[in-house]
C-alpha positions in Angstrom: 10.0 -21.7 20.9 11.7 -19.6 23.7 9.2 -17.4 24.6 10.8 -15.5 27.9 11.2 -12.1 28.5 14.3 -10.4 28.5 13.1 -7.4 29.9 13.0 -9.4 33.7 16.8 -10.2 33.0 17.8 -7.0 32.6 19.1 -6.5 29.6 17.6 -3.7 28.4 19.8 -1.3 26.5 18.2 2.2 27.3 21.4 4.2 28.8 21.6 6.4 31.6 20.1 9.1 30.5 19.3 12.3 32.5 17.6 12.5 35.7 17.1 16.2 36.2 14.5 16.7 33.4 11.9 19.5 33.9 8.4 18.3 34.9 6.7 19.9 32.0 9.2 18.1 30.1 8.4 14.5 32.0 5.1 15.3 31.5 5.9 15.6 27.6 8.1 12.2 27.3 5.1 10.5 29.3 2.5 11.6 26.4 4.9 11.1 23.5 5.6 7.1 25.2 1.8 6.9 25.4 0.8 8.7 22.2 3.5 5.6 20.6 2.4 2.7 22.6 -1.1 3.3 21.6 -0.5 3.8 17.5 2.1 0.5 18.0 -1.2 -1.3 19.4 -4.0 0.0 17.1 -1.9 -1.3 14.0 -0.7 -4.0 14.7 -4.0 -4.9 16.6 -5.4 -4.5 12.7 -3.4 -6.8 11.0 -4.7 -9.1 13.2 -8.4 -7.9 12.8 -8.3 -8.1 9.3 -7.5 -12.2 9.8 -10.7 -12.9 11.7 -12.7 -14.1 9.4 -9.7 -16.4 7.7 -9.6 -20.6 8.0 -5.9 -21.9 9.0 -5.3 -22.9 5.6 -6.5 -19.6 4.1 -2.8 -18.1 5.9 -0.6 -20.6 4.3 -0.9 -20.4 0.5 0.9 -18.4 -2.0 -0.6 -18.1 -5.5 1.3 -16.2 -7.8 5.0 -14.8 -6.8 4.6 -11.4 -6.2 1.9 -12.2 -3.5 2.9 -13.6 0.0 1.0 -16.0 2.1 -0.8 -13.9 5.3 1.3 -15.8 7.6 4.2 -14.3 6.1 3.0 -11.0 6.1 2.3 -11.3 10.0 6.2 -12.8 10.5 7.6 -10.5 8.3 6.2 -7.1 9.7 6.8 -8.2 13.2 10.8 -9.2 12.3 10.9 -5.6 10.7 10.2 -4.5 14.5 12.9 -7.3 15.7 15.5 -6.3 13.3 15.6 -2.8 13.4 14.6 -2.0 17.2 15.0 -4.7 19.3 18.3 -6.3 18.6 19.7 -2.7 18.1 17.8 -1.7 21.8 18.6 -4.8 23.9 21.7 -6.1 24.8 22.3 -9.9 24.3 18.9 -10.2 22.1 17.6 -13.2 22.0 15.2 -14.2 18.7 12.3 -16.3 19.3 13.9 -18.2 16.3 17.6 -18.5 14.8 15.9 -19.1 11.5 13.1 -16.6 11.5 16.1 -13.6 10.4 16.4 -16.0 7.1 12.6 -17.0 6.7 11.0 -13.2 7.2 13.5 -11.0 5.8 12.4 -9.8 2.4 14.6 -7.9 0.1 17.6 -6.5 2.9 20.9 -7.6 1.5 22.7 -5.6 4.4 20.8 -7.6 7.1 21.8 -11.0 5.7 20.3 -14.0 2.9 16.7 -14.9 3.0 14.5 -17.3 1.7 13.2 -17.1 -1.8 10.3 -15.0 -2.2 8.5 -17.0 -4.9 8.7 -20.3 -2.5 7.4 -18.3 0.6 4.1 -20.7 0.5 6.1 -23.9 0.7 6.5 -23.3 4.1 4.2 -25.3 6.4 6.1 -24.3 9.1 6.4 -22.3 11.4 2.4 -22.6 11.6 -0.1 -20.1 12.1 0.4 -20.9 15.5 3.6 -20.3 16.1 3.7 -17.1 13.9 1.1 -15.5 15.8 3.3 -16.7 19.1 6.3 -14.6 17.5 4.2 -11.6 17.1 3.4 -11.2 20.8 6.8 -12.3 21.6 7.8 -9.0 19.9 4.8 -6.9 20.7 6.0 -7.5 24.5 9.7 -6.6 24.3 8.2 -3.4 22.2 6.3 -2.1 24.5 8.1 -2.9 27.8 11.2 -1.2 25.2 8.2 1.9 25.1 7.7 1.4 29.2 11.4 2.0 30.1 12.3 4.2 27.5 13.5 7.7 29.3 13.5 10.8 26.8 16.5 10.6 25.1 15.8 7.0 24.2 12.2 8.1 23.1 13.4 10.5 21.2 15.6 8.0 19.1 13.5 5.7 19.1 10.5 7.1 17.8 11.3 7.5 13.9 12.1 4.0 13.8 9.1 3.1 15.1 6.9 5.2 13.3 8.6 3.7 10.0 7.6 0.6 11.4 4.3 1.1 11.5 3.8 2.6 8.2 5.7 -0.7 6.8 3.2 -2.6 8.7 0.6 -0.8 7.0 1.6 -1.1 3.9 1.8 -5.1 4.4 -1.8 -4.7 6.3 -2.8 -3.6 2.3 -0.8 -6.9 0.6 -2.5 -8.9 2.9 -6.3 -8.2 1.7 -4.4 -7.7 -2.7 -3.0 -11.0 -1.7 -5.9 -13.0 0.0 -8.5 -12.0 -3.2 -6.0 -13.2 -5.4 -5.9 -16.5 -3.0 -10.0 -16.7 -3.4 -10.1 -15.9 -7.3 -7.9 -19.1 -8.2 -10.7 -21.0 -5.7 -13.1 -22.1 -8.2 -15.4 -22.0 -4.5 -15.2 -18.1 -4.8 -15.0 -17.9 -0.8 -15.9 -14.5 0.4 -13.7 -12.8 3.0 -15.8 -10.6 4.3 -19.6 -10.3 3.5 -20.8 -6.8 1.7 -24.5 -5.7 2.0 -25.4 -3.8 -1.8 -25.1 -0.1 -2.1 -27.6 2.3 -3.7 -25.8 3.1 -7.0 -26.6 6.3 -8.9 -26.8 7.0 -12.8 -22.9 8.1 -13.4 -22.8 11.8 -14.4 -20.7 13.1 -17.4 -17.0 13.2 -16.8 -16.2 17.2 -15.7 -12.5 18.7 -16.5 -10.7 20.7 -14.0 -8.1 23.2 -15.3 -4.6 24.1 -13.8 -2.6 27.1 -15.3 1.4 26.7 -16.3 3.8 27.9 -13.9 6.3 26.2 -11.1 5.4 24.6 -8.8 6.8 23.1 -5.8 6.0 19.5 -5.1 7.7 16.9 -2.6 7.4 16.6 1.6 8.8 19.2 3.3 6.3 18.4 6.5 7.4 17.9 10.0 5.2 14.3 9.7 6.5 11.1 9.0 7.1 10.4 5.0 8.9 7.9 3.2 12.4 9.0 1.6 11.6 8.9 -1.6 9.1 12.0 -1.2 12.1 14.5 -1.1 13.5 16.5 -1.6 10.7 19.5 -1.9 11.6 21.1 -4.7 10.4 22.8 -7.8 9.1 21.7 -11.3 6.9 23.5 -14.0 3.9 22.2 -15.7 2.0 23.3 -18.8 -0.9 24.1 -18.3 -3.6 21.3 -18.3 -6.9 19.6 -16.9 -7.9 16.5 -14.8 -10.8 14.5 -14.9 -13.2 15.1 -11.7 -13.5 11.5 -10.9 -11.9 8.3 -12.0 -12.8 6.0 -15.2 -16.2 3.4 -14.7 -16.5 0.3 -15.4 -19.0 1.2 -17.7 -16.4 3.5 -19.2 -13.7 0.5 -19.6 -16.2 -1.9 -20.6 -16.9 0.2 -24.5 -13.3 0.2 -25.1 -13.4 -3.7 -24.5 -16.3 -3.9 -26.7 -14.6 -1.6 -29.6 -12.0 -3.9 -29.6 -9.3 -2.3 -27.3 -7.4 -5.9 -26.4 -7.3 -6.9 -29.8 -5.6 -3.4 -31.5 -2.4 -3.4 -31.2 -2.2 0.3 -32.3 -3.4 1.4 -29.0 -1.0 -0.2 -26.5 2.7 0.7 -25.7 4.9 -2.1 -27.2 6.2 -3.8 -24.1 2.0 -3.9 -23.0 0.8 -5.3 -26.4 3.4 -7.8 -25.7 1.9 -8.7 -22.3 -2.0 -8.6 -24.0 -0.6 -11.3 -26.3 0.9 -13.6 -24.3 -1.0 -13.2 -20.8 -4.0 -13.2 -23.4 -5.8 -10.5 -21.7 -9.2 -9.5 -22.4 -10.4 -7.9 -19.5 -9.4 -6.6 -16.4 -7.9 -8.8 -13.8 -11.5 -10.9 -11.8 -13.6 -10.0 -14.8 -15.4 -13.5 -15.8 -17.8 -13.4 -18.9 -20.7 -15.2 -18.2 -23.0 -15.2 -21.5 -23.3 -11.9 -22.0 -23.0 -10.6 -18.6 -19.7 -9.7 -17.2 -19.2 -10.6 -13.5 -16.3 -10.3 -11.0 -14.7 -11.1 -8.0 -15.1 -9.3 -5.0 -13.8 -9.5 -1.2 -17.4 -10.2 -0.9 -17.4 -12.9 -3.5 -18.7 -13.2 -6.9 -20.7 -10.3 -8.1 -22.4 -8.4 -11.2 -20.6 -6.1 -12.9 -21.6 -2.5 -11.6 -20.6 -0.2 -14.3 -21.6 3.1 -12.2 -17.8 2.1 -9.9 -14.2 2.6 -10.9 -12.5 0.3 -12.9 -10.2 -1.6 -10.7 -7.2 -4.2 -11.3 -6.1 -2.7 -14.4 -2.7 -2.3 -15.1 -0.4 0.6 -16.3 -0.6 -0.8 -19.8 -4.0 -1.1 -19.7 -4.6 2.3 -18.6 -2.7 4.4 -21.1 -4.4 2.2 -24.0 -8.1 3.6 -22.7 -6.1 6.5 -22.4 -5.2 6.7 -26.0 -8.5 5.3 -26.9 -10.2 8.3 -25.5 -7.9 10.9 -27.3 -6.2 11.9 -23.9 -3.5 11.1 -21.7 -2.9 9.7 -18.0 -1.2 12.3 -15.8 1.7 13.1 -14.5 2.9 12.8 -10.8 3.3 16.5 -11.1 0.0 16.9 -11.7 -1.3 15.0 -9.8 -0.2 16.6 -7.0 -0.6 19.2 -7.9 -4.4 19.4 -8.5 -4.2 16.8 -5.3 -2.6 19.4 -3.0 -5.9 21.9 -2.3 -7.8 18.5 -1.8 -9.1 17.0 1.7 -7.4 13.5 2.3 -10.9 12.0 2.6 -12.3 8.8 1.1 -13.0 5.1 0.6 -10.3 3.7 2.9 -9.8 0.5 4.9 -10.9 1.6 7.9 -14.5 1.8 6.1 -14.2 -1.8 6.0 -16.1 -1.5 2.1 -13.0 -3.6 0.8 -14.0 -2.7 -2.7 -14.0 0.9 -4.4 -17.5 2.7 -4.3 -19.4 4.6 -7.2 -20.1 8.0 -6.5 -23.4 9.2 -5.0 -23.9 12.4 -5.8 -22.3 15.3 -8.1 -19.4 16.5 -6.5 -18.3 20.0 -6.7 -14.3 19.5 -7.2 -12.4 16.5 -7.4 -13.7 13.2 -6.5 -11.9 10.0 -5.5 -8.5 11.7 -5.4 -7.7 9.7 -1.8 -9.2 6.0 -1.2 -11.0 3.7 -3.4 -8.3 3.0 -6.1 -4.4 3.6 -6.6 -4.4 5.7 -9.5 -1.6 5.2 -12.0 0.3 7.9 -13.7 2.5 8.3 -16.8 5.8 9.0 -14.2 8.6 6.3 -14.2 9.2 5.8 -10.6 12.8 7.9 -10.3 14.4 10.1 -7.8 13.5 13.1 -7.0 17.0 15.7 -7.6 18.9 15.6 -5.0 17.5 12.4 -3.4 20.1 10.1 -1.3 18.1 7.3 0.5 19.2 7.0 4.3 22.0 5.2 5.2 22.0 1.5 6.5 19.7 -1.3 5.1 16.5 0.9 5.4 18.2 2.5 2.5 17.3 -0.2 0.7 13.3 0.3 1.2 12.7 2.5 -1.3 15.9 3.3 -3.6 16.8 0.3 -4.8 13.3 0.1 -6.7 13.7 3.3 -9.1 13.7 1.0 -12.5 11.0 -0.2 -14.3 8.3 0.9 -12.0 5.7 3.6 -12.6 4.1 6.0 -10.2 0.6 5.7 -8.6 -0.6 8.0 -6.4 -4.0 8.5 -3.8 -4.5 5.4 -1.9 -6.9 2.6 -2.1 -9.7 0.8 -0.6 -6.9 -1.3 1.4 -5.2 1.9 2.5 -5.2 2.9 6.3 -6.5 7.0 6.0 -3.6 7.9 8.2 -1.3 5.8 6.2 -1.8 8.3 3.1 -0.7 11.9 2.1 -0.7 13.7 -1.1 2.9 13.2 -1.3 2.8 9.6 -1.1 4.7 7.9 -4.0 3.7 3.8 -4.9 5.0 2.2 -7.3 4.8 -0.9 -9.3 5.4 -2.8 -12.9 3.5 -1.7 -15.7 2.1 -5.1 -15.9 0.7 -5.6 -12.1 -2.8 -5.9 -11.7 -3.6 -7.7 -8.8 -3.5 -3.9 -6.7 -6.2 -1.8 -6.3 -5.3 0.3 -9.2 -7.5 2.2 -11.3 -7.0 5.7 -13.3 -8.1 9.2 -13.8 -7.2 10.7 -16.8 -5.5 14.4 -18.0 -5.1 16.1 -21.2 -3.2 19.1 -22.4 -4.9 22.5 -21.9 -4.8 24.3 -25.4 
């Protein structure tokens, strides 16, 4: 693998730029090219955290096709940073592989053809070794790109970047969904990171939070980074209706199992009852019955069944069938957002390093677990917002393409970087996917 640096050969592609720039605004460029250079480091420096405590053989396997081996996720975040900065930024760019553009791409028809994504762990090489070797091949060129930048080329720069990160972010998330979906199919149960036990308290009634009818506006219309599909800001109306202060319990999940709610068909959305049947689901995904003692698997390895925490791995199906077990409803994006948008972005993120969501400890006054702890699904088909366009080029393919057959889910998990999450923020997956951190509050109409 060619490992030399391009930088000391001159080929930088920065342009001329201008050299009569006011001091104060010198002084500027040099914070903004600092300010960049250290977000670049601390994520990708946590991609890499996160793999400490993994064996080579933990990076290399692939256990279901929606989930990627870690190895690729390393690759592919850092040729994201090689496709869309530094072959546009340096002349005569030089890969650290001719077959890494094929191997690492994942869905960018614009960019070229690349490797099947259900065959991804079939690849032994290029080995952990190597792929870690391609990441600071990149992180160099990115950084000396960052050193030489002036402000013009800052300036351009900078969104890309910052687009970068958040991608890398959101892989950072896959990683750990993926890696506990590795460790389940290990009838070893191997623990990825060990977990002390947390002081649990009794669960308190489920509260309901009102919001009148009226339009509202909903959508980014910040100054901050957000994805395209968060815009445009614009208006929508709402009945009126109320949210449930916290998120359902396992305990709460677990009496719809036991009043039968996989085995009556008259709860479940076709297409879902369809999926309980031949999946033959009974529980949520890492629920094992053991006697007569439910268990599951943790990030921390096998444990007992708290039923004071939120109910985690459940799919959309599965959430609108407790949904319509309990007489109510899940809600809306809209409202979501809306009872989300007087709400402090604070929580049960990654950078707790709990890897599982929490149970409450005490009453809270508003709204609990609106940010961290679980992706919470909602009744909205992932579509655009009116008047969206996606951007132009192949990054109009990250988010666009995807508006079919998806439903929203909105808050942030467990797996979530805090800065990586807004109000705002749109996921989106199948109905049927389970192996996220996905759990639900629920709504109903206000009469």
């Amino acid at each position: 693998m060619q490992m030399n640096t391009l930088i000391e050969n001159g080929r930088l592609n920065l342009g001329n730029g201008s050299t009569n720039h006011a001091q104060g605004f010198a002084a500027e460029m040099e914070t903004s090219a600092s300010d960049l250079r250290r977000r670049y480091q601390v994520v990708r420096t946590l991609s890499e955290r996160l793999c400490e405590t993994l064996e080579t053989e933990d990076y290399v396997i692939q256990t279901m096709p929606e989930a990627s081996p870690t190895k690729w996720h390393l690759a592919h975040t850092s040729w994201f940073f090689e496709t869309f900065l530094l072959q546009p930024n340096i002349a005569n760019y030089q890969s650290a592989h001719p077959q890494y553009n094929y191997l690492f791409n994942s869905y960018y028809n614009a960019v070229g053809p690349f490797h099947c994504r259900p065959k991804r762990g079939l690849l032994s090489r290029p080995t952990v070794r190597e792929v870690y070797e391609y990441r600071k091949y990149v992180d160099g060129l990115m950084l000396e790109l960052l050193d030489h930048a002036n402000a013009e080329k800052l300036a351009s720069l900078e969104p890309r970047i910052t687009l970068g990160l958040n991608h890398e972010q959101q892989h950072q998330e896959l990683m750990l969904t993926d890696l506990k979906h590795v460790f389940s199919e290990n009838p070893l149960r191997p623990i990825y990171r060990q977990r002390g036990e947390a002081k649990v308290n009794p669960v308190l009634p489920m509260r309901w939070f009102g919001f009148e009818e009226g339009i509202h506006a909903i959508g980014n219309k910040g100054s901050g980074f957000r994805y395209d599909n968060e815009e445009p800001f614009h208006r929508v109306f709402t009945d009126s209706f109320l949210l449930s202060s916290r998120l359902v319990t396992n305990g709460e999940y677990l009496a719809f199992i036991q009043d039968g709610g996989y085995r009556r068909p008259e709860l479940w959305l076709s297409l879902g009852w369809n999926v309980v049947k031949e999946r033959a689901w009974q529980a949520p995904l890492y629920w094992e019955k053991q006697v007569c003692d439910w268990r599951i698997m943790t990030l921390a390895g096998m444990r007992d069944l708290c039923l004071e925490e939120p109910v985690c791995h459940v799919s959309f199906f599965e959430a609108d069938a407790y949904a319509r077990w309990s007489g109510v409803r899940l809600p809306s994006e809209e409202e979501w957002e809306i009872a989300a948008s007087g709400v402090a972005v604070e929580g049960n993120f990654v950078d707790n390093e709990v890897f599982h969501p929490t149970a409450l400890d005490s009453e809270p006054s508003g709204l609990a677990q609106m940010f961290g702890d679980l992706w919470e699904w909602t009744r909205s088909p992932y579509s655009p917002y009116p008047g969206y366009a996606p951007v132009s080029g192949a990054l109009g393919e990250y988010n666009g393409k995807f508006m079919c057959n998806q439903f929203v889910l909105r808050g942030g998990s467990c797996a979530t970087s805090k800065s990586h999450i807004r109000p705002t923020y749109r996921n989106f997956f199948p109905p049927d996917a389970r192996w996220q951190f996905t759990g639900f509050r629920l709504a109903k109409d206000l009469k």
